[in-house]
BAVEX-18599 format. One record per atom (N, C-alpha, C, CB): x, y, z. Coordinates in steps of 0.2 Angstrom, whole numbers, plus 5000, padded with zeros to 4 digits. Glycine has a CB too. Example, Ala and Ser with C-alpha at 12.3 -4.5 7.8 and 13.67 -1.06 7.14 Angstrom:
// residues 2
506649725039 506249785039 506649845039 505749785045 506449895035 506849955036 506450005039 507049975029 
This chain:
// residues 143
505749764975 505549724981 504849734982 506049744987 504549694985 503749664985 503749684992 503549574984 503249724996 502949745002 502149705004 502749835002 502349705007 501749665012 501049745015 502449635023 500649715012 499849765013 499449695017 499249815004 499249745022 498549715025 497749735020 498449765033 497449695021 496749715018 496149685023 496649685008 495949725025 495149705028 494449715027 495149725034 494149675026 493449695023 492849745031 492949595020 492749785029 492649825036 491849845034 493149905037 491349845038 490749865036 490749955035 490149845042 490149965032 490150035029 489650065036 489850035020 489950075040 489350105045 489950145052 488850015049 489750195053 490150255058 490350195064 489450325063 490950225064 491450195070 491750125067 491050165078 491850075062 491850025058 492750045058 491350035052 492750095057 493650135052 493950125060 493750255047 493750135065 494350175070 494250095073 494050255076 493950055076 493949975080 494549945077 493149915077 495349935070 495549895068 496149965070 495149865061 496050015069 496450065070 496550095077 496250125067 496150075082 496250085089 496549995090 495350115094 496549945088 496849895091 497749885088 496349835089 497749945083 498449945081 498749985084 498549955074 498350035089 498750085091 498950035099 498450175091 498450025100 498549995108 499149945108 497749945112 499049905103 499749865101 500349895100 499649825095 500449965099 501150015096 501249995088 502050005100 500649965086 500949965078 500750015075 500649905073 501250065071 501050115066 500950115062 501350145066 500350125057 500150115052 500550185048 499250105052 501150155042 501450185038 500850235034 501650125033 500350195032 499950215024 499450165024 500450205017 498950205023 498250175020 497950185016 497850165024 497150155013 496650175007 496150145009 496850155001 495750155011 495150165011 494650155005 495150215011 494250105003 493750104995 493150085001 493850034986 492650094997 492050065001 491450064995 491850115009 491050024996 490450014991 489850024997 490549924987 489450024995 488750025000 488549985006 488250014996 488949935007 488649905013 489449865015 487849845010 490049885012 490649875017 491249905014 490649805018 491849885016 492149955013 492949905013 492050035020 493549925011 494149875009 494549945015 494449864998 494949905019 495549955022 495949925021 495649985028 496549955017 497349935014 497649965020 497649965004 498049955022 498549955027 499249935024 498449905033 499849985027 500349955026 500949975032 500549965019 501049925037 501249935043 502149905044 500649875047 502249925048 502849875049 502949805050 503249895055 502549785056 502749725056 501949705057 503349715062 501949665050 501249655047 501049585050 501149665039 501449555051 501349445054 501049485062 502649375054 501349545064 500949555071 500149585071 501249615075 500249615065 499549655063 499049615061 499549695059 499349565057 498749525056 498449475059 498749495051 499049455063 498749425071 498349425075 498949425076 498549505075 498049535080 497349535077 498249605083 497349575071 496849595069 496249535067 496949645063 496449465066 496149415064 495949385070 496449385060 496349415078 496249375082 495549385087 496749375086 495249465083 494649505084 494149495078 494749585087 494349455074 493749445070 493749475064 493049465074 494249505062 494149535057 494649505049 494249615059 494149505045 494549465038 494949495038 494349445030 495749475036 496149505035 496549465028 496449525041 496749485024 496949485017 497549495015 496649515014 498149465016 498949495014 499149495007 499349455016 499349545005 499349564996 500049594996 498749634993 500549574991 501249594988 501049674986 501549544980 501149724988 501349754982 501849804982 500849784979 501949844976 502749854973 502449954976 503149834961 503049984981 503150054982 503750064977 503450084990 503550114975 503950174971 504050234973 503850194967 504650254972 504750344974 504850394968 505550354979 504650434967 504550474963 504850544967 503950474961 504850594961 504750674960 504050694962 505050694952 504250714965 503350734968 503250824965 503250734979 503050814960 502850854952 502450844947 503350854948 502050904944 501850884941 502150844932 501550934942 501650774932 501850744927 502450674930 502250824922 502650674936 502850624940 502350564939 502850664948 501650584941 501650504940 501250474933 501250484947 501050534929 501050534920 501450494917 501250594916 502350494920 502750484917 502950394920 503350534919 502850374925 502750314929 502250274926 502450334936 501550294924 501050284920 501150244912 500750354920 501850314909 501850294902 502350224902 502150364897 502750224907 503350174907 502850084906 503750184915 502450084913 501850024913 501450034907 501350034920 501350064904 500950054899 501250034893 500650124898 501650064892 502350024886 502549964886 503050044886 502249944893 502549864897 502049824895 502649844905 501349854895 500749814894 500549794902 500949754889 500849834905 500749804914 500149834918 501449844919 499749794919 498849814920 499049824929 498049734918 498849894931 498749934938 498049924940 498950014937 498149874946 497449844949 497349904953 497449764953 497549924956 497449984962 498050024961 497349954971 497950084965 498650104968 498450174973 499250124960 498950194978 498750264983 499550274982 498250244992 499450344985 500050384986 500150424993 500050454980 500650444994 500750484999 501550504999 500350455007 501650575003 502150605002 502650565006 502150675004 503250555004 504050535007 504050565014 504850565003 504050605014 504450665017 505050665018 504250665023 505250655011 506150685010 505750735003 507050595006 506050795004 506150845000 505850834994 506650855000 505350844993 505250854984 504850784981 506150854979 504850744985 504650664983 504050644986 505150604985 503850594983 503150544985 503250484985 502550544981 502750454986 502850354987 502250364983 502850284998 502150294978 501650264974 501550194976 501850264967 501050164979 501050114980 500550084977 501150114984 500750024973 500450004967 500149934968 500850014960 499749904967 499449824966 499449814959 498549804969 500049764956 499749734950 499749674949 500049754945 499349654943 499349614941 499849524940 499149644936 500449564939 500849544937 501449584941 500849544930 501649584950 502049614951 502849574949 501849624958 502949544950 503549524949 503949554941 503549444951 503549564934 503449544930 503549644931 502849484928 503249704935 503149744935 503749774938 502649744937 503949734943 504649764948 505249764940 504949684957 505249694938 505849714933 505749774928 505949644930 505349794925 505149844921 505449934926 504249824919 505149924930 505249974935 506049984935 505149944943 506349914937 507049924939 507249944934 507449864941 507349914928 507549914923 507549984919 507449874922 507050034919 506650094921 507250154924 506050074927 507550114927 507950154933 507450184939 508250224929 506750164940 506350194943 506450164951 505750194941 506550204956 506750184962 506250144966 507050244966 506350074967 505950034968 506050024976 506049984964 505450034980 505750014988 505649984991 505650044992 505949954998 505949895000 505849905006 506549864998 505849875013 505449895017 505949945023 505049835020 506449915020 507049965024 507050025023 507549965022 506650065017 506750115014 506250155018 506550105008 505750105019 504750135017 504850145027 503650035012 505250085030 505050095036 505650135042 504950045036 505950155039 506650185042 506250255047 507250225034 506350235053 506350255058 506750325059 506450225061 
């Protein structure tokens, strides 16, 4: 199943990160997970929220580009060689990994991988079929 990320182009200059992150909080949207890149004169924030059709509402309604992208979470064994093994499966597929960030579950022993590819749909079936536990937003957002 395909999740919904925010992406906003943010300048690269102090206080820039918290303006898009103070307007999510004032609204009670909780940012799940984010990532951060930035180049020299502005910077990419990936977001992945609950209810993202509000977030990007808002956030577009103060001026800021905001960008909506598919991409596929996974849960893993949070171990060494966990995500080696994630790695060798896509690679056997020929499945090119445009980005990806991580952060722990917080269920026992596990991580979320959240990947952008090329070819998501093309990527979820390889996954599934993998046996690799593919999440949906029920999963990622369960209160």
């Amino acid at each position: 199943m395909k999740i919904k990320q925010l992406s906003l182009f943010i300048e690269n200059r102090t206080g820039a990160l918290s303006a898009p992150c103070s307007l999510l909080a004032k609204a009670g949207i909780n940012i799940v997970t984010l990532s951060l890149a930035d180049t020299q004169n502005f910077g990419i924030l990936r977001l992945i929220v609950k209810d993202w059709r509000k977030a990007e509402k808002l956030l577009s309604s103060h001026d800021f580009t905001v960008k909506t992208t598919d991409v596929v979470a996974i849960e893993i064994d949070d171990r060494p060689g966990g995500l080696a093994n994630i790695l060798g499966v896509l690679e056997k597929s020929a499945l090119n990994v445009e980005y990806m960030y991580a952060f722990p579950s917080g269920k026992d022993g596990k991580a979320v991988l959240v990947f952008r590819f090329e070819k998501p749909d093309e990527a979820l079936k390889v996954l599934s079929a993998e046996g690799v536990n593919v999440l949906g937003e029920a999963h990622l957002f369960k209160d």
